[in-house]
MMTF fields as JSON, N, C-alpha, C and O atoms, coordinates in Angstrom:
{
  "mmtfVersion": "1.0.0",
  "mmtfProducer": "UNKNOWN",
  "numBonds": 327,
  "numAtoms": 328,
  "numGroups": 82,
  "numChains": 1,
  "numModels": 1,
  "chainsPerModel": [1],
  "groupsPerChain": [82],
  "chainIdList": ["A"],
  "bondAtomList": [4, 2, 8, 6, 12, 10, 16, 14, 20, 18, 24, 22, 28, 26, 32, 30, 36, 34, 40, 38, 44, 42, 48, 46, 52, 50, 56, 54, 60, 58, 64, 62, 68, 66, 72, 70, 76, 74, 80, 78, 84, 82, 88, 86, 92, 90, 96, 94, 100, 98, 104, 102, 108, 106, 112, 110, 116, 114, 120, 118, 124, 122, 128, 126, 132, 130, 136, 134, 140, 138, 144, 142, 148, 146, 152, 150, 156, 154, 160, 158, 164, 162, 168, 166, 172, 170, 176, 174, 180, 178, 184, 182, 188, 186, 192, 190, 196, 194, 200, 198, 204, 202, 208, 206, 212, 210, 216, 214, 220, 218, 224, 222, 228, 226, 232, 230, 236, 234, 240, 238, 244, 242, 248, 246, 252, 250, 256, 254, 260, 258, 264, 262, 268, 266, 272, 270, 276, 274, 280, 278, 284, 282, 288, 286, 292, 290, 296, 294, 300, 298, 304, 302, 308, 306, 312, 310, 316, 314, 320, 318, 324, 322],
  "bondOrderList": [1, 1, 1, 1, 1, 1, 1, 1, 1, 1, 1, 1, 1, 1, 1, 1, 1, 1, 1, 1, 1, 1, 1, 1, 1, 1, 1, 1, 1, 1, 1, 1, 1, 1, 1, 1, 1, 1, 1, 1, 1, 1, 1, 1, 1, 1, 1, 1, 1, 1, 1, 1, 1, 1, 1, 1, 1, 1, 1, 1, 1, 1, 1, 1, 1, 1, 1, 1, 1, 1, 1, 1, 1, 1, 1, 1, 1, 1, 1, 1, 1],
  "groupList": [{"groupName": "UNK", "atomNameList": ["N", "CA", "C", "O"], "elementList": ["N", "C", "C", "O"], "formalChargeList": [0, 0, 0, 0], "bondAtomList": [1, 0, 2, 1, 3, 2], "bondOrderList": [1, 1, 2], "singleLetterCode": "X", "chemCompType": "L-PEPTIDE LINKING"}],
  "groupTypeList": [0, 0, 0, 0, 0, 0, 0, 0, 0, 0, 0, 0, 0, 0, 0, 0, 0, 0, 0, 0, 0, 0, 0, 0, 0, 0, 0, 0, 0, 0, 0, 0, 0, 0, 0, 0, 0, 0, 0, 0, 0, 0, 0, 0, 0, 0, 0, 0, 0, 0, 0, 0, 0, 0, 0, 0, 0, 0, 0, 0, 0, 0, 0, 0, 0, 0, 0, 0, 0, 0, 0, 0, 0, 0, 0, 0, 0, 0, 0, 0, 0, 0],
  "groupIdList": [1, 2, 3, 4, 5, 6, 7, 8, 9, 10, 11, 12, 13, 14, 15, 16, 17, 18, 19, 20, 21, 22, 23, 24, 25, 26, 27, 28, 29, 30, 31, 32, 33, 34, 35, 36, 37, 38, 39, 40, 41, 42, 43, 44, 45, 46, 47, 48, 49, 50, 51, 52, 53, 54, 55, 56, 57, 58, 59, 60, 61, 62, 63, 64, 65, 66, 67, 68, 69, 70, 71, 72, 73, 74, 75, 76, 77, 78, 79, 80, 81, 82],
  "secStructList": [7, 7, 1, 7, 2, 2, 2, 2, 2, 2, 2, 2, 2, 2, 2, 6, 2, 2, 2, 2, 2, 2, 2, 2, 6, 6, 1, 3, 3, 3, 3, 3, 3, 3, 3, 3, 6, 6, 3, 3, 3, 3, 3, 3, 3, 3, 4, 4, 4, 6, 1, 6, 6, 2, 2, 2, 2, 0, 0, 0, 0, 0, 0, 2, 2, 2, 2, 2, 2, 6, 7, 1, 1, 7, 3, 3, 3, 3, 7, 7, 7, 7],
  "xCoordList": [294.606, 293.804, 294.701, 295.426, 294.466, 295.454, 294.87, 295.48, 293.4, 293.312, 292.911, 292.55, 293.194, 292.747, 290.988, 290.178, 290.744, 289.642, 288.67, 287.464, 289.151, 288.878, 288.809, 287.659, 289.601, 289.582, 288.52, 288.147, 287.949, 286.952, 285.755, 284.892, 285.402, 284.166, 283.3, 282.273, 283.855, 282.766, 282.566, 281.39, 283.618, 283.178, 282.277, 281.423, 282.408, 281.636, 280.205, 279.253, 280.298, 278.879, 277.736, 276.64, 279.0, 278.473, 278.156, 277.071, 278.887, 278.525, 276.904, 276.196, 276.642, 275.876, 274.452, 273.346, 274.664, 273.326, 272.839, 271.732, 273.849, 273.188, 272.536, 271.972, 272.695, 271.83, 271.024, 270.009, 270.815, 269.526, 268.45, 267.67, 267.929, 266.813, 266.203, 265.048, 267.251, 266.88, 266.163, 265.171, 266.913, 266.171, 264.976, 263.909, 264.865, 263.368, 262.413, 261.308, 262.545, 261.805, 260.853, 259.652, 261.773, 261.355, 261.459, 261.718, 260.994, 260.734, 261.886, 261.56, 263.002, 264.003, 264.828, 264.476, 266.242, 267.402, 268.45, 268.465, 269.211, 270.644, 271.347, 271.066, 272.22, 272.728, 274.296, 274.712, 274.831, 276.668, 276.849, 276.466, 277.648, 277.793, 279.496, 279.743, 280.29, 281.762, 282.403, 281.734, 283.586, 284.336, 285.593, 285.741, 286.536, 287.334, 288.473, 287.979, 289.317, 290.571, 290.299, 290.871, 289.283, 288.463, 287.913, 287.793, 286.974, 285.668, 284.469, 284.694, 283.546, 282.752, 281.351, 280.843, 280.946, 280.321, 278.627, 278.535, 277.717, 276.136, 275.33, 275.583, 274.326, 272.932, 271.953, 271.756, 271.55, 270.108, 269.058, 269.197, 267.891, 267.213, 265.649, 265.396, 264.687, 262.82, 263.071, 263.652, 262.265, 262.051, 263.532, 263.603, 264.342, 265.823, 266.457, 266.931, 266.076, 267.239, 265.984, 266.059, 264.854, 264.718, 264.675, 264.565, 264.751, 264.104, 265.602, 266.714, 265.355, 266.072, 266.947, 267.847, 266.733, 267.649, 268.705, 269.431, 268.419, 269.6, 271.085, 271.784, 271.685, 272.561, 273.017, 274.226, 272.28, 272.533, 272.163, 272.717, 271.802, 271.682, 272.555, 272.961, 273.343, 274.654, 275.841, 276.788, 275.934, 276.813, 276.845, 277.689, 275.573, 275.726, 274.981, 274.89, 274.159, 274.483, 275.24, 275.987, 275.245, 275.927, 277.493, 278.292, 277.876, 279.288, 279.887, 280.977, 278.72, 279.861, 279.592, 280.614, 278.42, 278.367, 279.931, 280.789, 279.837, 281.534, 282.659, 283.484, 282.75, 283.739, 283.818, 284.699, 283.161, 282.887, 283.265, 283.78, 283.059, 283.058, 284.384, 284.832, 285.002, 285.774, 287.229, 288.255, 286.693, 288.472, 287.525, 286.395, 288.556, 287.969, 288.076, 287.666, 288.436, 289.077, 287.978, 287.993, 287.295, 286.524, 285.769, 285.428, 285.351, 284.304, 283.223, 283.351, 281.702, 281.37, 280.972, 281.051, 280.497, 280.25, 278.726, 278.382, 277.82, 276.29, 276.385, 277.019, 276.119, 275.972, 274.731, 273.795, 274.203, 273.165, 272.485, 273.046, 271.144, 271.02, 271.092, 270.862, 271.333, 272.085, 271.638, 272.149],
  "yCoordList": [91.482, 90.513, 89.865, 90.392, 88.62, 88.011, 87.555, 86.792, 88.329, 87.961, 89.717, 90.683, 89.486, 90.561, 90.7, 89.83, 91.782, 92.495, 91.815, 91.566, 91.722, 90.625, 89.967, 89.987, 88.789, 87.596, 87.419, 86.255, 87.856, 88.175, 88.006, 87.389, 88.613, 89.024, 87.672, 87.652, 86.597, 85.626, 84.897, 84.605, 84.466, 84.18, 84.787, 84.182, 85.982, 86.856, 87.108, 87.361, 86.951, 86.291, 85.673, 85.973, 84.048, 82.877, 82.937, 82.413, 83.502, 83.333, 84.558, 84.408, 85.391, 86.652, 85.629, 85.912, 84.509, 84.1, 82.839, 82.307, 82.632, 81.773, 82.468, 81.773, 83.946, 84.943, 85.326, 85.451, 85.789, 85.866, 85.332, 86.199, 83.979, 83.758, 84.317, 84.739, 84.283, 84.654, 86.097, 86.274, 87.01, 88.818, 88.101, 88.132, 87.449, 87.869, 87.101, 87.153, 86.18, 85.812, 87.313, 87.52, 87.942, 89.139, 90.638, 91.772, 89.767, 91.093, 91.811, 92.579, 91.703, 92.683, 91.772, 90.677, 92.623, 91.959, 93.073, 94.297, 92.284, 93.158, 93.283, 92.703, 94.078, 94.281, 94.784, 95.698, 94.129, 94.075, 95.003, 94.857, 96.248, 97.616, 97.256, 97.203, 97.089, 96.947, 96.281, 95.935, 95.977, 95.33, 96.535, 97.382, 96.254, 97.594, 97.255, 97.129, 97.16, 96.558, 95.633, 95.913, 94.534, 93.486, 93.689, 93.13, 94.992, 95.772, 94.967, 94.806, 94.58, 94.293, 95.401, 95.499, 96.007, 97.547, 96.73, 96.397, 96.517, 96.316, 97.591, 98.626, 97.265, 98.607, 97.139, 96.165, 97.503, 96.453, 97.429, 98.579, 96.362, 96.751, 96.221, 95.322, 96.865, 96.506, 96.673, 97.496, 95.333, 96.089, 95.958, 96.064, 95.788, 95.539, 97.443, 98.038, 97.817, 99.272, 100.407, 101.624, 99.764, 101.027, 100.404, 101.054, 98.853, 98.251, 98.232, 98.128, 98.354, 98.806, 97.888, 98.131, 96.567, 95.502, 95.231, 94.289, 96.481, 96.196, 96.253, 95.789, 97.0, 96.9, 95.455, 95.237, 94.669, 93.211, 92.435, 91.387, 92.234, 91.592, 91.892, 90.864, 93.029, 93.062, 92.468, 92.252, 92.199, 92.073, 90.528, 89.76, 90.268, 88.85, 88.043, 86.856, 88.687, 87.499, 87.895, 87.002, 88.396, 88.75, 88.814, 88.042, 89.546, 89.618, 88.223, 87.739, 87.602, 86.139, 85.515, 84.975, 85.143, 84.392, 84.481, 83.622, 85.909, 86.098, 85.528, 84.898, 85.696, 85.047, 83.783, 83.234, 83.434, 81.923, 81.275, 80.157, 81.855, 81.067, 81.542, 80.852, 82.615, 83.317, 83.238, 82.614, 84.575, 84.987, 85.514, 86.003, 85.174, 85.763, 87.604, 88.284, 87.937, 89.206, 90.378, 91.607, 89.701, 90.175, 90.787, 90.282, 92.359, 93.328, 93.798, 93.998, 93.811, 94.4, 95.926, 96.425, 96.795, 97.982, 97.991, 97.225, 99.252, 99.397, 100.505, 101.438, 100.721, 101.497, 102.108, 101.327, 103.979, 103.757, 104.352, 104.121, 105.323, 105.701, 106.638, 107.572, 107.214, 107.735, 109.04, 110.112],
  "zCoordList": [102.051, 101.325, 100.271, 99.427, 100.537, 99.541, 97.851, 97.102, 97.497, 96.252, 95.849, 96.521, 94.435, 93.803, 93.642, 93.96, 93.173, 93.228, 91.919, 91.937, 91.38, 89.71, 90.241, 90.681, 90.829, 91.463, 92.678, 92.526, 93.611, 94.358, 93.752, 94.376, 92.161, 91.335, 91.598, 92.276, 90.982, 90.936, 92.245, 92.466, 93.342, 94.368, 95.127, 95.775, 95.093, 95.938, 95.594, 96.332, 94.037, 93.38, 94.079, 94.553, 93.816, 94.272, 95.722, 95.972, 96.923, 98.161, 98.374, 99.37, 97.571, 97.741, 97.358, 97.818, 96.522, 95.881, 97.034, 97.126, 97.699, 98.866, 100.277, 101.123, 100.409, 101.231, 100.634, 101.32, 99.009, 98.533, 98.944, 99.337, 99.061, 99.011, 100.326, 100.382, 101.618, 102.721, 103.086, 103.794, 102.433, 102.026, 101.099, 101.712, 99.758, 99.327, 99.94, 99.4, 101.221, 101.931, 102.433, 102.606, 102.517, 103.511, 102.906, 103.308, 101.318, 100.723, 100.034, 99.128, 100.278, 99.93, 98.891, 98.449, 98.548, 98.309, 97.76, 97.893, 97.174, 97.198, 95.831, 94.783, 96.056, 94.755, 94.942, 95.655, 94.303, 94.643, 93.565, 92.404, 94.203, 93.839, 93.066, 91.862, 94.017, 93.389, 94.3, 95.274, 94.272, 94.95, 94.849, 93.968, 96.233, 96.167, 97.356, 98.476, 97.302, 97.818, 99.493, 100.547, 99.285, 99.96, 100.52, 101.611, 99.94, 100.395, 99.586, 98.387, 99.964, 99.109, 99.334, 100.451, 98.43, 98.495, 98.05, 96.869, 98.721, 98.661, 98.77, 99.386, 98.039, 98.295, 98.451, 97.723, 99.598, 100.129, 99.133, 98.716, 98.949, 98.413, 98.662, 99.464, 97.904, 98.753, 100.169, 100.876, 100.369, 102.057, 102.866, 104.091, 102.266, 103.202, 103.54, 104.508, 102.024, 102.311, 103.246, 103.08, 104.229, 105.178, 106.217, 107.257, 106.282, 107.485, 108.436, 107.918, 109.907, 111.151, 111.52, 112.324, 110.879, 111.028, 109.724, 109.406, 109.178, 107.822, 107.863, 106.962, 109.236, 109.678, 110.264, 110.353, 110.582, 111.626, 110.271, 110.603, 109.376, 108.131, 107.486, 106.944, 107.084, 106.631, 107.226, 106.471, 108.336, 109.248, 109.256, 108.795, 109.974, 110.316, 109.578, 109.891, 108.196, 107.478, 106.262, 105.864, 105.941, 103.968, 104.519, 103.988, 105.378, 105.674, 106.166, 105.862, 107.156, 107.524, 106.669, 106.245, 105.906, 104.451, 103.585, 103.38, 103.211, 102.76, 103.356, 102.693, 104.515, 105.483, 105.222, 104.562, 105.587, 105.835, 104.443, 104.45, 103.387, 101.969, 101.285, 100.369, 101.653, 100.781, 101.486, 101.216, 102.998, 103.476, 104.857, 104.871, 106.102, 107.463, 107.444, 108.384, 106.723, 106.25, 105.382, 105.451, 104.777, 103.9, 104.795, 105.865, 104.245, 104.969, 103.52, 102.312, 104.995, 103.907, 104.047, 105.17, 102.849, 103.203, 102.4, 101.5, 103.1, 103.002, 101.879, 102.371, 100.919, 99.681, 99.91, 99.74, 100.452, 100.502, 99.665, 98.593, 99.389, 98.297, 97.598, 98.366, 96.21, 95.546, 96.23, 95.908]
}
């Protein structure tokens, strides 16, 4: 990954708040845990962190959202609960 982990913070922000509205359509949403050598670490949340499609909502949308806005590189990871 060619940016630092600081450097990531606010983009990764900004790309996370354009999948928002799509989770509280449906009840849920998210919460950006840390960032960690171009890991980006989420805990879904409401109805997102039990529902069966939270795996394919991480993936294909919050992760290519990232992609797409940031770096083809960027992964994300599911934070689950404590």
């Amino acid at each position: 990954m060619i940016f630092s982990d600081s450097e990531l913070q606010k983009p990764v922000e900004i790309s996370l708040e354009k999948v928002r509205p799509f989770l509280i359509k449906d009840r849920g949403d998210l919460k950006l845990i840390k960032i960690e050598k171009g890991c980006v670490y989420i805990k879904l949340e409401g109805a997102c962190k039990g529902c069966p499609s939270s795996t394919v909502t991480l993936k294909n949308r919050i992760q290519r959202q990232l992609q797409i806005d940031i770096h083809p590189d960027i992964q994300v990871v599911k934070v689950e609960e404590d």
